[in-house]
VOFIVEX-363107 format. One line per field, with one value per residue (C-alpha): x, y, z; residue in one letter; residue number from 1. Coordinates in Angstrom, 2 decimals. Example, Ala and Ser with C-alpha at 12.3 -4.5 7.8 and 13.67 -1.06 7.14 Angstrom:
% residues 2
u	c(12.30 13.67)
v	c(-4.50 -1.06)
w	c(7.80 7.14)
marse	c(A S)
lofi	c(1 2)
% end
This chain:
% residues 152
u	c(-9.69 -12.82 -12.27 -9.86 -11.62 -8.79 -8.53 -10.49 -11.70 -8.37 -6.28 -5.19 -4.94 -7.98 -9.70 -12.40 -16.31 -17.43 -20.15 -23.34 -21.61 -23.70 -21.93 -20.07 -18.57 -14.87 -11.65 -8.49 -5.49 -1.78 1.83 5.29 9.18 12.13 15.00 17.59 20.68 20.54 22.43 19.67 16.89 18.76 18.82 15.37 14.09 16.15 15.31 18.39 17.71 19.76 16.46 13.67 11.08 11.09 8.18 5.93 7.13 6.83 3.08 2.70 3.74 1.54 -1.68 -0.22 0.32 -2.91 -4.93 -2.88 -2.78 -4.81 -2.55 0.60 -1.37 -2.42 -5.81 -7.07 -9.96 -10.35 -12.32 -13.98 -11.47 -12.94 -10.16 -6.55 -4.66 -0.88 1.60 5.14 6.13 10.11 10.78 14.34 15.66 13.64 10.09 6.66 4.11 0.64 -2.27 -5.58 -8.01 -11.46 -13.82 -17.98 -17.87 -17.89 -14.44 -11.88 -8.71 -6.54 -3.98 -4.30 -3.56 -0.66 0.73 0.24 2.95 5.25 5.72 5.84 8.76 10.46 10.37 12.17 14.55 14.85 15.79 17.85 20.25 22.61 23.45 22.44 23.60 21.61 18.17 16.40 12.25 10.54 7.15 4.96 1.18 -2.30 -3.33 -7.21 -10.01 -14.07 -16.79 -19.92 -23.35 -24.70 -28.61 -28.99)
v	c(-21.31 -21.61 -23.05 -21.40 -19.36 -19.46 -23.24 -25.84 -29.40 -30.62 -28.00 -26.59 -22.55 -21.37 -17.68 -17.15 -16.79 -12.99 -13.57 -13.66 -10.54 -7.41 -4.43 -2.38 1.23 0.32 2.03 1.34 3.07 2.16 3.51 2.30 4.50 4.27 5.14 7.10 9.38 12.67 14.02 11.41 12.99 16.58 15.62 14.33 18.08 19.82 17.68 16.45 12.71 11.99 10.04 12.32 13.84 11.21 12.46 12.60 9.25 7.40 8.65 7.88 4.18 3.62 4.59 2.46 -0.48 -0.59 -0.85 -3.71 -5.71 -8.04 -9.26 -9.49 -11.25 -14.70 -14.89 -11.11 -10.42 -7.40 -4.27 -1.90 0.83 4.36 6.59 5.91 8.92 8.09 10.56 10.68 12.82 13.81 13.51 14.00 10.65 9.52 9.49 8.09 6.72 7.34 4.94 5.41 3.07 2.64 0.84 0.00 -3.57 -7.31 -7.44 -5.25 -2.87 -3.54 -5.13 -2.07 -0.08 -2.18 -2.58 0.92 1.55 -1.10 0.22 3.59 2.70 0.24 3.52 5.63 3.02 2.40 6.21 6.50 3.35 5.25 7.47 5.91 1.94 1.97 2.38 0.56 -0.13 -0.22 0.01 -1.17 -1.92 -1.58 1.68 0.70 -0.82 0.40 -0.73 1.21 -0.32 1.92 1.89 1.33)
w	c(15.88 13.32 9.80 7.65 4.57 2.13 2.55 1.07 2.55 1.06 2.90 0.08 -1.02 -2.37 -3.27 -1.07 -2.59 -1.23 -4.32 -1.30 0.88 0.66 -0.59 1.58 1.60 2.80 3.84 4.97 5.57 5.94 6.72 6.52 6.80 5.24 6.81 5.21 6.05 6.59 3.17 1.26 2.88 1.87 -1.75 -1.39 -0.41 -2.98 -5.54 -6.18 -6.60 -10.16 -10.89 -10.63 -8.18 -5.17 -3.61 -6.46 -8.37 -5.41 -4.57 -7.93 -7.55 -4.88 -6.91 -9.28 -7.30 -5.17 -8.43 -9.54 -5.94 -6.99 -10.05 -7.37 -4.69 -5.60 -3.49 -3.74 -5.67 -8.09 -6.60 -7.93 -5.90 -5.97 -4.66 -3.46 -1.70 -1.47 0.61 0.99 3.95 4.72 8.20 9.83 8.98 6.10 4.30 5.78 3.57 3.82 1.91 2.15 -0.27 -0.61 -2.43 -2.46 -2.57 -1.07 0.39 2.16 0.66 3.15 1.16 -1.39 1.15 2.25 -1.57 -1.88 0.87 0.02 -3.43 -3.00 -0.39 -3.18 -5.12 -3.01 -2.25 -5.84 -6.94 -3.75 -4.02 -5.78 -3.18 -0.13 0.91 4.12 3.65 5.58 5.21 8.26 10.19 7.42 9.78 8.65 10.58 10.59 8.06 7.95 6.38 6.92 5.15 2.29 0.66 -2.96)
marse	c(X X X X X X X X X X X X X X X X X X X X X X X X X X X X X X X X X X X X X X X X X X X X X X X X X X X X X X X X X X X X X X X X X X X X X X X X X X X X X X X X X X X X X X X X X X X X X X X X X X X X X X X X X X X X X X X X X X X X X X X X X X X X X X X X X X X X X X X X X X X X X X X X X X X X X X X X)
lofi	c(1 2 3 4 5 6 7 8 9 10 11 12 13 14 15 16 17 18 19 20 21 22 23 24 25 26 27 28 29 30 31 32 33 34 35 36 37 38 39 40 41 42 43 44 45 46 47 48 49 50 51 52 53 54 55 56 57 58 59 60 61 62 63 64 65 66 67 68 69 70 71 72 73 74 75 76 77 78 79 80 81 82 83 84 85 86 87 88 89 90 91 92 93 94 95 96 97 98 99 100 101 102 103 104 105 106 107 108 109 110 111 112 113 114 115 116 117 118 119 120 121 122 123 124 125 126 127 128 129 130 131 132 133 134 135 136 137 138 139 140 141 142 143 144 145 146 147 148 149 150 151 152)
% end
């Protein structure tokens, strides 16, 4: 294994300098599940979640969230993100979540995309507690990253 960017000659945590990395177009995507029971996923499509629209609020939270990653996560740097696209998808025995983040710049948005899921999951788990004890959060993978070069 090569030398560890995120630690210094010390060994201690450190942010890593992407000031002398070109600029990049980059993407990345993500997913993650929550598992829920069958009447919680029936509230879910008829709206019936005491708490609001779970769909919407929690595609909401994940916009939310991927634009502030870099204020949860100690060693991320701020981007310049230009579109996030979160969706929250009812299958038989819960939601999927669906990131997708992108940015032109020096460093990837794959933990965006990962902070978009997590959230939006929290939120659904959130509005659901009160009606469901065995939710479960699940599956939560980086589905791919791209960087393509771009001319200025």
């Amino acid at each position: 294994m090569g030398k560890l960017s995120h630690i210094d000659e010390d060994g201690r945590a450190q942010m890593v300098d992407v000031g002398g990395k070109r600029l990049q177009y980059r993407v990345a995507r993500a997913s993650g599940f929550i598992k829920l029971e069958k009447a919680t996923v029936g509230l879910i499509k008829q709206n019936d979640i005491k708490k609001g629209d779970v769909l919407t609020v929690s595609e909401i939270a994940g916009i939310f969230a991927a634009k502030k990653t870099f204020e949860l996560i100690p060693l991320c740097h701020p981007l310049q993100i230009t579109k996030v696209a979160v969706k929250a998808k009812i299958e038989e025995n819960g939601v999927r979540i669906l990131s997708s983040v992108s940015c032109v710049g020096q460093t990837g948005v794959e933990m965006e995309a990962l902070t978009a899921v997590n959230v939006a999951l929290l939120t659904i788990y959130d509005m659901c507690k009160a009606v469901d004890k065995n939710m479960k959060m699940e599956d939560i993978l980086l589905i791919e990253k791209t960087k393509k070069d771009i001319s200025l």
